[in-house]
N, C-alpha and C positions, 0 to 999 in steps of 0.2 A: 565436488561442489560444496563448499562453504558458505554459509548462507548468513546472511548479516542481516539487521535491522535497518531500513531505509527512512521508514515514518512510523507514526503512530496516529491512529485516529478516532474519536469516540464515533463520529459519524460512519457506521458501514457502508452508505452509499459515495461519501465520499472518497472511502478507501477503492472502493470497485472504479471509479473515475479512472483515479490515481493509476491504479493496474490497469484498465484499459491504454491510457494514455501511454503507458511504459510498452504495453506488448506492440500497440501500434509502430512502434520504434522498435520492436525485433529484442526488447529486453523481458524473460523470462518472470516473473513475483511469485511469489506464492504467501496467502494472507494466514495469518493466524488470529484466533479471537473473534470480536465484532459480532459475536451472535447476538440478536434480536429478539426479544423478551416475549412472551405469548401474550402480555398483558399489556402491550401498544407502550411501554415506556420506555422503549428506544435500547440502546446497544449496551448489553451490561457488562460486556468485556471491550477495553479497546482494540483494536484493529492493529495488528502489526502487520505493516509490509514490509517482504523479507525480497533479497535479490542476491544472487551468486555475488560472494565480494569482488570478485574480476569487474562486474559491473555496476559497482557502487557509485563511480565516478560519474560513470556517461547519467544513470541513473538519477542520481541527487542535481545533477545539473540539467536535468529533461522538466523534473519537478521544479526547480526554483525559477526557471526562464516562464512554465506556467503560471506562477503565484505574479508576476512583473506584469 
């Protein structure tokens, strides 16, 4: 399993979407980053969602038909 970059996100709740929406479709993420500051100023790391490159394709095209 080789694990590629799909997005990036400052928002962590939008990465969690993202990967929601992806597993619903049976595609695997796994996030890195997007931790949440103890002092309420939101995500100090951005958000990387990562996906086996075998499913990069189906993937990047599950998220842009979302964004239309």
């Amino acid at each position: 399993m080789a694990l590629v970059e799909l997005a990036m996100f400052q928002n962590p709740i939008a990465a969690e979407v993202a990967r929601g929406r992806l597993a619903s479709e049976g595609i695997e993420t796994i996030l890195f980053g997007g931790g949440v500051a103890s002092l309420g100023l939101g995500s100090m790391t951005p958000a990387r969602l990562m996906v086996d490159e075998s499913d990069f394709q189906a993937a990047a095209a599950i998220l842009a038909e979302d964004q239309r």
